[in-house]
N, C-alpha and C positions, 0 to 999 in steps of 0.2 A: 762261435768263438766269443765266449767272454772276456773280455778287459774293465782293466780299472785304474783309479788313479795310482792304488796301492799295486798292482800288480801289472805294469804294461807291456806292450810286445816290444823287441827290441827291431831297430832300423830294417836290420836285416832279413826279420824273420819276416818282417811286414812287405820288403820288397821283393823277398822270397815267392810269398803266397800271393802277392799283385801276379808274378811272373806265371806260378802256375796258373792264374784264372785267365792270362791274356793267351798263356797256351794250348788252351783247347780252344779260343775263338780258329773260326776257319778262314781260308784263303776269301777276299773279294776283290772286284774289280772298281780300282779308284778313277778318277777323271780329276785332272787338276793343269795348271800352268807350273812348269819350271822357271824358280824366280833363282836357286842356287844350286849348280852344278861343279861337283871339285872328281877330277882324274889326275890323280897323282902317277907321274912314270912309275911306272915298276908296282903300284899296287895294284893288290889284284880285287880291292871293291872299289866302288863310284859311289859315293855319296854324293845326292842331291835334295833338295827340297820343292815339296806341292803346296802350290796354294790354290783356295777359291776365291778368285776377287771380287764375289760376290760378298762373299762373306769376313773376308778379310782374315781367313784362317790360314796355317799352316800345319805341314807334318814333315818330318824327316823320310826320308827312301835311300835304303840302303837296297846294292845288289853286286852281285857278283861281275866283274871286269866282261867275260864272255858275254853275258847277258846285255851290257850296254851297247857294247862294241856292236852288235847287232843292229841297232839304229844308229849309229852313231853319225854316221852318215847327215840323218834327216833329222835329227834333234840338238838344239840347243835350249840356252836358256830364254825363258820368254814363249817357246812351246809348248804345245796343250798336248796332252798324251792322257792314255788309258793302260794304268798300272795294273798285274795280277800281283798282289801282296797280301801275307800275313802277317798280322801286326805281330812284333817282338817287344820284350820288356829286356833293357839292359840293366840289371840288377844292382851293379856297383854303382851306378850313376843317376837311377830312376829314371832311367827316360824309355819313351815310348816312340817308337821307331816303326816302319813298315819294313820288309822283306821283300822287293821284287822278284818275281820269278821270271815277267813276261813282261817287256814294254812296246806299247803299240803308238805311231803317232797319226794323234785326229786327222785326218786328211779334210781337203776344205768343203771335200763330198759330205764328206758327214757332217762338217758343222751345220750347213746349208741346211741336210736333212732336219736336225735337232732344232734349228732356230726356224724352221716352217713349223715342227711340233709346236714349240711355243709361241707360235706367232698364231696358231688355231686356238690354244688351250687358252690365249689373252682375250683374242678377241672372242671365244665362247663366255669372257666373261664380262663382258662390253668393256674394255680397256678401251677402246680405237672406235666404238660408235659415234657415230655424225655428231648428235645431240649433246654430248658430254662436251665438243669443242666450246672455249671460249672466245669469244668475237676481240681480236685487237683492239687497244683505243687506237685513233684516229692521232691523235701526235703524241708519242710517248715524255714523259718531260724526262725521268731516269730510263732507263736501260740496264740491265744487269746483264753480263756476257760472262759466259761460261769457254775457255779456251786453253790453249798451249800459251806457256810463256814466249814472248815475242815468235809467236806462230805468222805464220802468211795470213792465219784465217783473221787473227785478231786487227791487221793491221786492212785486212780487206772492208773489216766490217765495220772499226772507225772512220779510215778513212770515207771511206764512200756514207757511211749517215750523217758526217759532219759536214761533208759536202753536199750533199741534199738538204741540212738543216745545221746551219754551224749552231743554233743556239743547244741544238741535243746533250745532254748527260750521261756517262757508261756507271755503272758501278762493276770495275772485270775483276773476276777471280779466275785466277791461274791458276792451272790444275795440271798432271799427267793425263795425256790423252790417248795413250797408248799404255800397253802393258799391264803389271799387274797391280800395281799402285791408281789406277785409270779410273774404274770403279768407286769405289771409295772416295776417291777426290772429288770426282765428278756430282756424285751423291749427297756430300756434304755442299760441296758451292750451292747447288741447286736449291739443298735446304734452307742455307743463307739469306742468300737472294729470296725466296718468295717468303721467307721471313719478314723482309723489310716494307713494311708500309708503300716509302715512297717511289718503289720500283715498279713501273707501270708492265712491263714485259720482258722476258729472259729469254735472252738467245745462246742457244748451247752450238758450238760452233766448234768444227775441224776441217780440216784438209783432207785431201783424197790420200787413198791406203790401198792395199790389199784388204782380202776378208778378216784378215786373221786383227791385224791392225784396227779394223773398227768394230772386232766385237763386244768392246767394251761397251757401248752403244746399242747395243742386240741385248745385255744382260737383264736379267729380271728382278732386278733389283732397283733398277736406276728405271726402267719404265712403270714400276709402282709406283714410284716417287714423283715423277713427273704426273705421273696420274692422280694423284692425291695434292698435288700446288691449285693452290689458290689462285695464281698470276699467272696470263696468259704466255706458254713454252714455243718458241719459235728451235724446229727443229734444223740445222744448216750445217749438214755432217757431208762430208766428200764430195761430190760432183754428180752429175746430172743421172749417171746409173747406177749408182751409190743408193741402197734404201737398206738402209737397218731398221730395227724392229723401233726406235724414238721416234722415227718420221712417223708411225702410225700412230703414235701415243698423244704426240705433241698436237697442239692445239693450228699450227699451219707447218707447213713444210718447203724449207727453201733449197733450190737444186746446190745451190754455191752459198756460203759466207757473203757474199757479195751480194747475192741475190735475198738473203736476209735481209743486209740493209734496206734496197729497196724497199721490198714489202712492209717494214717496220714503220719507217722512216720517208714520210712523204718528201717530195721534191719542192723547196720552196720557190722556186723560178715557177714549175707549174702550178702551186697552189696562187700565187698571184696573178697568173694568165688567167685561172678559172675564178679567182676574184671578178677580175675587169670584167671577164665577159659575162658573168653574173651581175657587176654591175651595171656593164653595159644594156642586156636585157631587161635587166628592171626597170633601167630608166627610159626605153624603150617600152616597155607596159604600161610603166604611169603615163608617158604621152601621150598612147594612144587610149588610153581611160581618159584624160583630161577631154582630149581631140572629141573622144565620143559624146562626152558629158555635154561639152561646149553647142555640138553641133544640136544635141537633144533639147540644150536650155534655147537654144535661137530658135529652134522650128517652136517652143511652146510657147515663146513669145511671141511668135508671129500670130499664131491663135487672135481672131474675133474678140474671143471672150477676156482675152487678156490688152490687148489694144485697148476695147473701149469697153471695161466690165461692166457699167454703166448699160450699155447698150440693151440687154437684157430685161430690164428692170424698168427702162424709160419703154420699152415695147409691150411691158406686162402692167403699167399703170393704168389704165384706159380699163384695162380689163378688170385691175381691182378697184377702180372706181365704182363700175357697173354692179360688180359682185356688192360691194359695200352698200351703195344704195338699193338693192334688189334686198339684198338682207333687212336693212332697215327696213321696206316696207313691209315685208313680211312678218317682222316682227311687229311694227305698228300696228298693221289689220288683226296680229291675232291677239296682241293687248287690248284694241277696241271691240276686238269679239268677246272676250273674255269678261271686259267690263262690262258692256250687253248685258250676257247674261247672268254675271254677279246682279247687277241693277234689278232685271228679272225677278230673279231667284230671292233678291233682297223683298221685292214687293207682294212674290206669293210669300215668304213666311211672315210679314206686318200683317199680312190678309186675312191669312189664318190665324194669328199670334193669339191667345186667350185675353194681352190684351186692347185690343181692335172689337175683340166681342164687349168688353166692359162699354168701351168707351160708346158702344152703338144704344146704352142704355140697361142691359145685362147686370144683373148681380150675380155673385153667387156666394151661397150659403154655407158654414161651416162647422162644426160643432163642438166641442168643447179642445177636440181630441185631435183635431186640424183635419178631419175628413171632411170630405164634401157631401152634401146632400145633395142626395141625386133621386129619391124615393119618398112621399111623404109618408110612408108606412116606418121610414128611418127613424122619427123624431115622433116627439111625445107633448102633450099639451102642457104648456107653461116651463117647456125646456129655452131654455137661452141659448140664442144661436149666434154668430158674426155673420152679418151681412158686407162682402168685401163688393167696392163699385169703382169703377175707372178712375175717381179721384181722391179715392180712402177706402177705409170701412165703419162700419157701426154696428152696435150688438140692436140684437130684435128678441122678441119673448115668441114663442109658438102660444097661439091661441086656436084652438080649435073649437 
């Protein structure tokens, strides 16, 4: 179909042909909460409205009077049911409406069932693994609470942290904790709160219910959510057999609102009992370190060698007397040996010395070129020679 600006379809024809495309969709099976139920006497349809409080959608369910009547019994608003419907197009109005044929309502059998599927299908995806927990601080300074307006839980969980620590901080968002608006609220506080810098830990907090009552708590929406905060989720939803699908998400899990406190929020009576006695041990350590140290400096002072340190020294003088003079003589005798035979040594090389030969009356002869003659076949008649002698020299002629 083409259109244009010059040539457009009119209202009608447009919600015409929507109506025939929605008319060939087929029948399926919806799943939803009734949030608006109208049974007019005397009409013979029931209009009501489905939502998913997950998602926070709705749709209109029209059905014929027979067909409600049939559960009428066992449904109201705020009940989860499993519609058979074919979506209708109301043309004069453009709206999109379902067509019940069949309504069934979820029994708690099957919720149970549906929320152990997804309680496998999270944790196949480590939603609820050990490891992902994050560890509490140890005194939170804020607190963010997640509850019912003036609920029991909210007043269980102040009162009793303030009484265990009056100095503690709440940051509370109140929210629907039931129903179909439950979801959504709960979803947004949580995103709030771990929003906020100075919120050390969140506690999502309800009262005991029915199944039906806390499966806002079970939804898959709100345990992403918790699963993806940054700030440690203290989960403390109903009472001690109470476990919705948060308790595994959350990062601890408290049986009661009350018992959240506790675990959040240390007791300051006992943190100062476990001061003193910390103190008290300490200071019991250090005594008995002094006690030790003390007893160990008295026995080292009792030591000999620390009495009279002296003692040692005046016992080893005598000894290094002996040594010192034993040394010195030993070095005297072998300086006098040494001079010995330096004096020796001295007298053979004067003895032999070339000159000791001069001086015994010895010349010796030289030639121009400072050799010595030692051959008279060396020198030649009327060659001039130096005669050198023990107390000079003088030149001589060779005469032959």
């Amino acid at each position: 179909m083409k259109t244009s600006a010059e040539s457009p379809l009119p209202v009608g024809e447009v919600s015409r042909l929507i109506g025939g495309w929605i008319d060939r969709l087929g029948a399926v099976w919806v799943e939803g909460q009734i949030t608006q139920l109208s049974r007019r006497p005397g009409a013979g349809v029931v209009f009501l409205t489905l939502r998913d409080p997950s998602y926070d959608i709705s749709v209109s369910v029209t059905c014929y009077r027979q067909v409600f009547d049939a559960v009428a019994d066992v449904v109201s608003e705020g009940a989860r049911v499993v519609v058979l419907a074919k979506p209708e197009w109301y043309a004069p109005r453009g709206q999109l409406s379902l067509r019940a044929a069949e309504i069934r309502p979820v029994g708690v059998g099957e919720l149970l069932a549906r929320l152990e599927q997804l309680k496998k299908a999270l944790a196949r995806e480590g939603l609820f693994a050990p490891e992902r927990k994050k560890p509490l601080p140890f005194l939170p300074q804020l607190i963010g609470l997640v509850c019912g307006r003036a609920s029991a839980a909210e007043r269980d969980v102040l009162e009793n942290a303030r009484h265990r620590w009056p100095a503690v901080r709440f940051e509370v968002r109140n929210v629907a904790v039931q129903g179909v608006h439950a979801v959504p609220q709960v979803v947004q506080a949580v995103k709030e709160l771990d929003a906020l810098d100075d919120v050390d830990v969140i506690i999502v907090a309800r009262g005991g219910g029915s199944v039906e009552d806390l499966l806002p708590f079970s939804d898959e929406q709100l345990i992403r959510t918790v699963a993806q905060c940054r700030t440690p989720v203290v989960s403390a939803i109903g009472h001690e057999p109470d476990n919705p699908l948060l308790d595994h998400v959350a990062d601890l899990r408290a049986s009661t609102p009350t018992d959240a406190a506790k675990k959040v929020v240390p007791d300051v009576g006992e943190e100062y009992e476990r001061v003193r006695l910390l103190r008290d041990r300490a200071r019991r350590c250090v005594a008995a370190l002094v006690d030790r140290e003390e007893r160990g400096l008295a026995h080292a002072l009792a030591r000999p060698s620390i009495q009279d340190p002296h003692r040692m020294i005046d016992a080893r003088a005598d000894q290094v007397a002996d040594l010192l003079d034993r040394a010195r003589r030993c070095l005297r005798h072998q300086l006098d040996r040494a001079d010995s035979e330096l004096s020796h040594t001295h007298a053979r090389v004067v003895a032999l010395s070339p000159a000791a030969t001069l001086k015994r009356g010895y010349a010796v002869l030289q030639r121009a070129d400072g050799h010595a003659v030692r051959d008279p076949g060396e020198v030649t008649s009327g060659e001039a020679l130096r005669a050198r002698v023990s107390e000079g020299e003088f030149s001589v002629r060779v005469d032959t």
